[in-house]
C-alpha positions in Angstrom: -39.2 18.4 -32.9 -40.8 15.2 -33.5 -43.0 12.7 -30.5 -40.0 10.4 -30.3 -37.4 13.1 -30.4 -38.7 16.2 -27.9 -36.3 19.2 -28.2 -38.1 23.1 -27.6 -38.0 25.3 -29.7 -39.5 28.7 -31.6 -41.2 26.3 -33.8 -42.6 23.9 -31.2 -44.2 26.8 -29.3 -45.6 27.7 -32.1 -47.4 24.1 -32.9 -48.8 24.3 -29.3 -50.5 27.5 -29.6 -51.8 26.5 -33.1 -53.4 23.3 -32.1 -56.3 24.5 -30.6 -57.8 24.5 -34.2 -56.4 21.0 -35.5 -59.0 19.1 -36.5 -61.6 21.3 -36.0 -62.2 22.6 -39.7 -61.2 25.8 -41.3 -62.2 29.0 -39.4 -62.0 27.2 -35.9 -62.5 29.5 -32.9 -59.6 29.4 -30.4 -60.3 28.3 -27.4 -60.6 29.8 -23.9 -57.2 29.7 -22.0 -57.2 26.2 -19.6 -55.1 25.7 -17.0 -52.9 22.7 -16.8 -53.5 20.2 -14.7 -50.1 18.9 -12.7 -48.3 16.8 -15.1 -46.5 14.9 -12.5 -50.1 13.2 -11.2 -50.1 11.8 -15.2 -47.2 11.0 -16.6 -43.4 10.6 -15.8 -39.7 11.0 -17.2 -37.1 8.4 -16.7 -33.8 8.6 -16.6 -33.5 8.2 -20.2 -35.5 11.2 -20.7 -38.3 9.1 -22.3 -41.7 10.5 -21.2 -44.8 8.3 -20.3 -48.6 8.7 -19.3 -50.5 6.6 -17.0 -53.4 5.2 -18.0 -56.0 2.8 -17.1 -54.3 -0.1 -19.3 -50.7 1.0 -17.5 -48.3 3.1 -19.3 -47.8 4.2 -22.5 -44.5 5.9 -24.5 -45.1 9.3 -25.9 -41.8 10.7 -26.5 -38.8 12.0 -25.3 -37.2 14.9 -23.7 -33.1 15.5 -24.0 -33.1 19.4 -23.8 -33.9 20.3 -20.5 -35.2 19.6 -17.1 -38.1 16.7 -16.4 -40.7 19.0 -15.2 -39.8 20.9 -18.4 -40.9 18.2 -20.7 -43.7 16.9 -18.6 -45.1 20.8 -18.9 -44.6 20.1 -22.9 -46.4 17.0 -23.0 -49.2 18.6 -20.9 -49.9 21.5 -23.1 -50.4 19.2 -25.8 -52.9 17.6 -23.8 -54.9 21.1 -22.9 -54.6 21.2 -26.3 -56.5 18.3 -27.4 -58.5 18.9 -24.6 -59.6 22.4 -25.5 -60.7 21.0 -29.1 -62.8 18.9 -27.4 -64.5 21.8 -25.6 -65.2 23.9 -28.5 -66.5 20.8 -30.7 -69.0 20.1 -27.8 -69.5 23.9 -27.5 -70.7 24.1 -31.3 -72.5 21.1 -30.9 -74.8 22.6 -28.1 -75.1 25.9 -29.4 -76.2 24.2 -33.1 -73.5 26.7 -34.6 -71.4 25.0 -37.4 -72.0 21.9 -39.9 -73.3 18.8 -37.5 -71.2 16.3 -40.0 -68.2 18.0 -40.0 -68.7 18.5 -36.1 -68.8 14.7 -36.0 -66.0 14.4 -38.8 -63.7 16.5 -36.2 -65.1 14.4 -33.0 -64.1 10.9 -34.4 -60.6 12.1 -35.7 -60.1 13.5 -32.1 -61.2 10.2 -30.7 -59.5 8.0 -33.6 -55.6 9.8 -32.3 -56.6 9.7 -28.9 -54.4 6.4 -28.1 -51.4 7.3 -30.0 -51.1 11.4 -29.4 -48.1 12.6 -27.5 -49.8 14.2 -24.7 -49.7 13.9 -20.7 -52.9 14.1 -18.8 -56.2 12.5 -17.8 -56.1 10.7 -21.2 -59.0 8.1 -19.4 -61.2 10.8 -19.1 -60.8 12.9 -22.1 -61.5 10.0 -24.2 -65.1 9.1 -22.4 -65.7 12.5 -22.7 -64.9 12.8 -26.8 -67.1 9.7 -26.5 -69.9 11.5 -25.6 -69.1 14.4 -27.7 -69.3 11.9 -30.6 -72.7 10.6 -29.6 -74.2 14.2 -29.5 -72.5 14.5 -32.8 -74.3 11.9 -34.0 -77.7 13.3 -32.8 -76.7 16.4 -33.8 -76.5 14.8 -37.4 -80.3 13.1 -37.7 -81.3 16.2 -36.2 -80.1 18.5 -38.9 -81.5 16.1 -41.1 -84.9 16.1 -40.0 -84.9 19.8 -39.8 -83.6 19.6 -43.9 -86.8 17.6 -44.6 -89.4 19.9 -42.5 -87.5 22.7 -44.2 -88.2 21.3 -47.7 -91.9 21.2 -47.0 -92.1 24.8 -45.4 -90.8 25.6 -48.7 -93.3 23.8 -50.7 -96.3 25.4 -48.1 -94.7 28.8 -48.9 -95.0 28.4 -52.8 -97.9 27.2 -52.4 -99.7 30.3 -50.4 -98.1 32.5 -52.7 -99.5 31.0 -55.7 -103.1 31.2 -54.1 -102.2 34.9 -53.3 -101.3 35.3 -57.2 -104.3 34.0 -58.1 -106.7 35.8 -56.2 -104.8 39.1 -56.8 -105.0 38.0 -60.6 -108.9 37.7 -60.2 -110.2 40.7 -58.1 -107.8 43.3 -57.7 -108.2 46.8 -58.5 -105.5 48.7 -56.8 -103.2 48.0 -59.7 -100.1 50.1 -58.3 -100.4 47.9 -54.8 -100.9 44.7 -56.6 -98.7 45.0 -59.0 -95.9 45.9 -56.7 -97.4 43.0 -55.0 -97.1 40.8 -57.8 -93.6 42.1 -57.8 -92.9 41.2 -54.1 -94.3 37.6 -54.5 -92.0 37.2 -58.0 -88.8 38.3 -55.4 -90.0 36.0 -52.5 -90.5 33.2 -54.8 -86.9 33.8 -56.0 -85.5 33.5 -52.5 -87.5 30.0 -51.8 -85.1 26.6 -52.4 -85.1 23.5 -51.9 -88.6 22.4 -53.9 -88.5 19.2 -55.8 -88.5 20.1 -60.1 -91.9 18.5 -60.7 -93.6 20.4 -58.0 -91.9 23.7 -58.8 -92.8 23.8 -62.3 -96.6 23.1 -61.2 -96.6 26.1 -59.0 -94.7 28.2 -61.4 -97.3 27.7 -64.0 -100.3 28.5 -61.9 -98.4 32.0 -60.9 -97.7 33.5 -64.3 -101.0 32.7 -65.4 -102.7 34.8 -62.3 -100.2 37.1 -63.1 -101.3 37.0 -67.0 -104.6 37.6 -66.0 -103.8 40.6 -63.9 -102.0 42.1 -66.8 -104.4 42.0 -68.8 -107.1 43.4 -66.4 -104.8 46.1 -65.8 -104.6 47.3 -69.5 -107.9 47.5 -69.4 -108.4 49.9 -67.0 -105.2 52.0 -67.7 -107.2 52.6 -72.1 -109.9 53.9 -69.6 -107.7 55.7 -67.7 -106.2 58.0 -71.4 -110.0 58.8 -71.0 -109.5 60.5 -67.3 -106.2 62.5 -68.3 -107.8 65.6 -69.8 -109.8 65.7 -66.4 -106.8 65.5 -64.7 -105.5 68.4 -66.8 -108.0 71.0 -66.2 -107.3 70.6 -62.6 -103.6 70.8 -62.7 -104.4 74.1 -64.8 -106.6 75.2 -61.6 -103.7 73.9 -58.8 -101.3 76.2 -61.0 -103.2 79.4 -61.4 -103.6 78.9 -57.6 -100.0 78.4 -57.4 -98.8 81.6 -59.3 -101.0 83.8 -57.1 -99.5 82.6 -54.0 -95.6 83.3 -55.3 -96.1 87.1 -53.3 -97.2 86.1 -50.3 -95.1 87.0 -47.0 -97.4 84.5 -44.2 -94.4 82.2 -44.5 -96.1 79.9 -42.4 -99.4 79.4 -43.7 -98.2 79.4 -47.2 -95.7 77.3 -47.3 -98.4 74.7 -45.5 -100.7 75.5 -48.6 -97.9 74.9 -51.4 -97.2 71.6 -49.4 -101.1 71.3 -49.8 -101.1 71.8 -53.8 -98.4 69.9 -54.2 -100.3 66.6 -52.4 -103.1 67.2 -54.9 -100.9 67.2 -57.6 -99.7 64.2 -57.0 -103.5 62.4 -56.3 -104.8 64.1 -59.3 -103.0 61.9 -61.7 -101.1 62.6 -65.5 -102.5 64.4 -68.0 -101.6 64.2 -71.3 -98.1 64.3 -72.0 -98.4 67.1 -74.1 -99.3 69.6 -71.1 -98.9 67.3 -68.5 -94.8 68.9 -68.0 -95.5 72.3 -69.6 -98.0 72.8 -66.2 -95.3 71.1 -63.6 -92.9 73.7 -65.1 -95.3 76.7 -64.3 -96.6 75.1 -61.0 -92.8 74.5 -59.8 -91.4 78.2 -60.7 -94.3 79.3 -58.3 -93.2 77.5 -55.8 -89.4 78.3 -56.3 -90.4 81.7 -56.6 -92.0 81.7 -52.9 -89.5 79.9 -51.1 -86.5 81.7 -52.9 -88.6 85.1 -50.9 -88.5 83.0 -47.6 -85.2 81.8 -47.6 -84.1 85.7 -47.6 -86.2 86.4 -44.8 -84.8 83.9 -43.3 -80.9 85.3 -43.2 -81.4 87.5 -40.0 -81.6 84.0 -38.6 -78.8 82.8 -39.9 -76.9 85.9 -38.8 -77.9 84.5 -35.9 -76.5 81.3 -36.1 -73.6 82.8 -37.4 -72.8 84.9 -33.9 -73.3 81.5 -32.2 -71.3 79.4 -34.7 -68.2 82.7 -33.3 -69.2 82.1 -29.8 -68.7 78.2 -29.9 -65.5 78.6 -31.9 -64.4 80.8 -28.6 -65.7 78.3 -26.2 -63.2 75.1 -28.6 -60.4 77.5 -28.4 -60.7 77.4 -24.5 -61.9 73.5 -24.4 -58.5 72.7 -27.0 -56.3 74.2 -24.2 -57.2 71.5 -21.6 -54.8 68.9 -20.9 -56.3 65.6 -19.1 -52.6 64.5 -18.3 -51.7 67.2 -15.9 -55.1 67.1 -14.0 -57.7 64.8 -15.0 -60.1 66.4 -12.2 -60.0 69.6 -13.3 -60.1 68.6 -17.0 -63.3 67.1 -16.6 -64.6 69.9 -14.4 -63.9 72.5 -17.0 -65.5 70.2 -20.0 -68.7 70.1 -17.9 -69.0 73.8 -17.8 -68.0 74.3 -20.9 -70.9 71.6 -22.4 -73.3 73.4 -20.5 -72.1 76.8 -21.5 -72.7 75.0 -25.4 -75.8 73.9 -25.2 -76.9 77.5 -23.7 -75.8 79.2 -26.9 -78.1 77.7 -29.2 -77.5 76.2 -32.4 -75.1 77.0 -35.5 -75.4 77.3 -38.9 -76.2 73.4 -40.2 -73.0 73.7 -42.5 -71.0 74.5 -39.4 -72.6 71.7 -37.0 -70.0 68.7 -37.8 -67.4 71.1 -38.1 -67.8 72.2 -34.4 -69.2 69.2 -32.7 -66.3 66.9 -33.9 -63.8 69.0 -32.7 -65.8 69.4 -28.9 -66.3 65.6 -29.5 -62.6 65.3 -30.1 -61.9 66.9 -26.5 -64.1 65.1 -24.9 -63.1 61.9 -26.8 -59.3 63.2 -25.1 -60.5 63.6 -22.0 -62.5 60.0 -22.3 -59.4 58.3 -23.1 -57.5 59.9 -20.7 -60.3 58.4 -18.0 -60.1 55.0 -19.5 -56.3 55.3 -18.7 -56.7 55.7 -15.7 -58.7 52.7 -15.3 -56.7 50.4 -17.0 -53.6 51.9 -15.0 -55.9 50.6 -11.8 -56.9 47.2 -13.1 -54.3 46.2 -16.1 -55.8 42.9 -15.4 -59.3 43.8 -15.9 -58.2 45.7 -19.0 -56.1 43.0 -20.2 -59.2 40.7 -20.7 -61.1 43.7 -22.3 -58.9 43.9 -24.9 -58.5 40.8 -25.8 -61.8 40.0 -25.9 -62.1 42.9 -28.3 -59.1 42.0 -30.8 -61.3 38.4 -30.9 -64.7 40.8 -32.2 -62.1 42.3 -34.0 -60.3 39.2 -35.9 -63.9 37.6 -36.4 -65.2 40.6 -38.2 -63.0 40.7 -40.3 -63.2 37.4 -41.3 -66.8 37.4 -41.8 -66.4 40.7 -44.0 -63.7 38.9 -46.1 -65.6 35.7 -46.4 -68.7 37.5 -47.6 -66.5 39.6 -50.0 -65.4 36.0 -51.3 -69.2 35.1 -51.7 -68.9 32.0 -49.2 -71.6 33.4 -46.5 -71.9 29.9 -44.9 -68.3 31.6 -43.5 -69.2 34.4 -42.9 -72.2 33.7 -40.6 -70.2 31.2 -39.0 -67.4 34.3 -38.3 -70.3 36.1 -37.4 -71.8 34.2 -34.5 -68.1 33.3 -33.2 -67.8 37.3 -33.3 -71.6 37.6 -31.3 -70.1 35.5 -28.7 -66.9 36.8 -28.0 -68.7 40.2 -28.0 -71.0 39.0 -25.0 -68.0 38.2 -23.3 -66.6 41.8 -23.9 -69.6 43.6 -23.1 -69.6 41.2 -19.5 -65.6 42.3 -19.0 -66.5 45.6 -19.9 -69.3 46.3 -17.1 -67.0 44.1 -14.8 -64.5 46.7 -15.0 -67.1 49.6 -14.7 -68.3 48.5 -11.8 -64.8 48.5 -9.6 
C-alpha cells in the first residue's frame, strides 16, 4: 500500500501498529493506546475515492482509498494520525521526565515536524503541528540544559580529584592504622578509576601528587611492619598460652559456656597477631583440633534434638499429604478454609531438620501458590477488564527487562538504563492496576 494508492492489508496493519516508534530512535517506548478522534470532522473521501484533510490553508491530498467503504479509509488515515500523534506524546514525555539523549529528542522532534505537511494522515493536523512546535522548543532547552549540566559535571569531577588527592596526602603523612589506610589508599585508587571527564593536563597534575602520598605511605609502612618481625615471637608465646587453654577445654560438657569461651579464644587469636611462620601454623593446627574436638562432642549431644526434628519433619509430611489432596476448583471456600487450618496446625509443630526445610516449605508453598492462583482466577473471571490491563502492563515490565538485561550483556548500558527506567514506569502503572483491581 502506498499514500497515493490505499489498499488494507496484513502488511498495512502492521505499519500502523509499528509507527508509534518511527522516528523516535531505537528502543522507543510504545505509546499508551489513544482514541481516535472522528475522522469525518477532518478529512473527507470523494467520489473518486481520493482522501483529503482540512486544514487551516484549505485542503490537502493524502491518498486514496479503492478497497472499501469511505468511513473505512477515513478510519485508515486517522490511525496514521494517532500515530504521529502518539510519537509526539512520548517525545514530549521524555523530554519532561529528562529520560533519553536531549539531541536526539530534538533530532526526532524536528523530523516529526519537518513530515508534518506531507504525511498521509487525517486529523487535527493544525494542532498537532503547534504542539510538535512546542515540543521542539523544549527540545531545544532540553539541549543547553544537558549541556550546562556536562560542564558543571566536568568540574565536580575535577573537585572530586582534587579531595581525594588531599586525602592521599594526609593519609601519606600521618597515618598509623596501616590495614585501614591502606585499604583506604585502595578505595581512593578505585574511586579515582571511576572519575571521567578531567581535562589531560589537570589529570596528570593530580595523578602525580597521589602516588607520591601513596609513596610515602609505603614506605612508612615498611617501617613499621621490620618492627613488627620484632613483636612476632611475643605473639607466639601467647598463641602457645590461647592453645594450652584450648586443649584443656576439648572435655568439657557446659556446651553453652564453652562454646562462648572457644568463640572467646578464637577473637584473641585473631588480635594477637602472626608469629613466626615457623610455628605460627604448627599452633593454629593444635588450637583448631581442640576446637573440632569440642564441637564434634556437642554436635552428638545434640542428635536427640534432631530426633526431634526428625518426628516433626514425619508430622509435616502427614499434614502435605492432606494439604496436596485439596482441590481449589471444586470449592475455592473450603480450599482456603482447610489451608488456614492446616498453616496453623504447621507452625504449631515446630521446626524440621534444616536439610528438610526447603524440601517441605516449597511443596506447602506450592499449595498455597495453587490455591493463590486459583483466587486470582476468580478475580480476573470477575473483572477480565481490570485483569486485561494488569497483564499487559506486566508483559511491558516484562519486554523492557529483557531488553535492558540483553543490552547490558552487549556492554551498551546507556540502553540498558534507558530499558530500565521505561521498565520503572510501566511498573508504576502495574503496581496502580494491580491495587485497582484489589480494591473491587
Amino acid at each position: 500500500m502506498t499514500d497515493q494508492d490505499t489498499t488494507p492489508n496484513t502488511a498495512d496493519a502492521s505499519a500502523a501498529a509499528d509507527s508509534t516508534t518511527s522516528g523516535s530512535g531505537r528502543g522507543a517506548a510504545p505509546a499508551v493506546p489513544i482514541a481516535s478522534s472522528d475522522p469525518a470532522r477532518w478529512g473527507r473521501v470523494d467520489s473518486e475515492g481520493q482522501v483529503y484533510v482540512h486544514t487551516s490553508t484549505g485542503e490537502r491530498f493524502v491518498g486514496s482509498w479503492q478497497a472499501g467503504e469511505p468511513t473505512e479509509g477515513l478510519a485508515h488515515f486517522a490511525r496514521r494520525f494517532d500515530d504521529l500523534r502518539t510519537e509526539a506524546e512520548l517525545l514530549e514525555t521524555r523530554i519532561s521526565t529528562g529520560s533519553g539523549d536531549p539531541k536526539q529528542a530534538l533530532s526526532n522532534a524536528k523530523h516529526l515536524r519537518d513530515g508534518l505537511p506531507e504525511a498521509s494522515v487525517v486529523g487535527d493536523v493544525d494542532s498537532l503541528a503547534a504542539r510538535i512546535d512546542h515540543i521542539v522548543e523544549r527540545a531545544e532547552h532540553a539541549v543547553e540544559h544537558a549541556k550546562a549540566e556536562r560542564e558543571k559535571a566536568r568540574a565536580e569531577a575535577v573537585a572530586r580529584k582534587e579531595a581525594l588527592v588531599a586525602e592521599a596526602e594526609q593519609i601519606g603523612a600521618e597515618a598509623t592504622n596501616w590495614k585501614a589506610a591502606g585499604d583506604r589508599l585502595k578505595a581512593i585508587f578505585d574511586e579515582w578509576k571511576t572519575i571521567k571527564g578531567v581535562d589531560r593536563k589537570t589529570d596528570e597534575a593530580l595523578w602525580k601528587r597521589f602516588t607520591k602520598a601513596r609513596d610515602a605511605f609505603n614506605r612508612r609502612r615498611g617501617s613499621h611492619f621490620a618492627e613488627l618481625d620484632r613483636q612476632r615471637n611475643v605473639a607466639k608465646e601467647r598463641k602457645q598460652e590461647l592453645v594450652n587453654e584450648a586443649e584443656s577445654l576439648t572435655e568439657s560438657t557446659d556446651w553453652g559456656p564453652t562454646a562462648d569461651r572457644y568463640k572467646q579464644l578464637m577473637a584473641e587469636w585473631k588480635s594477637v597477631g602472626r608469629a613466626p611462620r615457623d610455628s605460627d601454623e604448627a599452633l593454629w593446627k593444635r588450637f583448631r583440633a581442640a576446637q573440632d574436638r569440642f564441637f564434634a562432642r556437642r554436635s552428638e549431644a545434640f542428635a536427640e534434638r534432631d530426633a526431634e526434628f526428625a518426628e516433626n519433619a514425619r508430622l509435616k509430611e502427614e499434614l502435605l499429604t492432606e494439604a496436596e489432596r485439596i482441590d481449589p476448583d471444586a470449592d475455592l471456600s473450603a480450599a482456603q478454609s482447610q489451608l488456614q487450618r492446616i498453616q496453623r496446625r504447621w507452625d504449631e509443630i515446630g521446626k524440621v531438620p534444616r536439610e528438610r526445610m526447603r524440601e517441605l516449605e516449597g511443596r506447602l508453598r506450592a499449595v498455597n501458590d495453587r490455591v493463590r492462583s486459583a483466587e486470582q482466577a476468580h478475580w480476573r473471571q470477575t473483572d477480565p477488564e481490570a485483569q486485561a490491563r494488569v497483564d499487559q502492563f506486566r508483559e511491558r515490565v516484562q519486554q523492557y527487562e529483557q531488553q535492558a538485561q540483553k543490552a547490558r550483556s552487549a556492554g551498551d548500558e546507556k540502553r540498558a538504563k534507558e530499558a530500565d527506567r521505561q521498565a520503572q514506569q510501566w511498573r508504576e502503572w502495574l503496581t496502580a492496576a494491580e491495587n485497582a483491581l484489589a480494591d473491587r
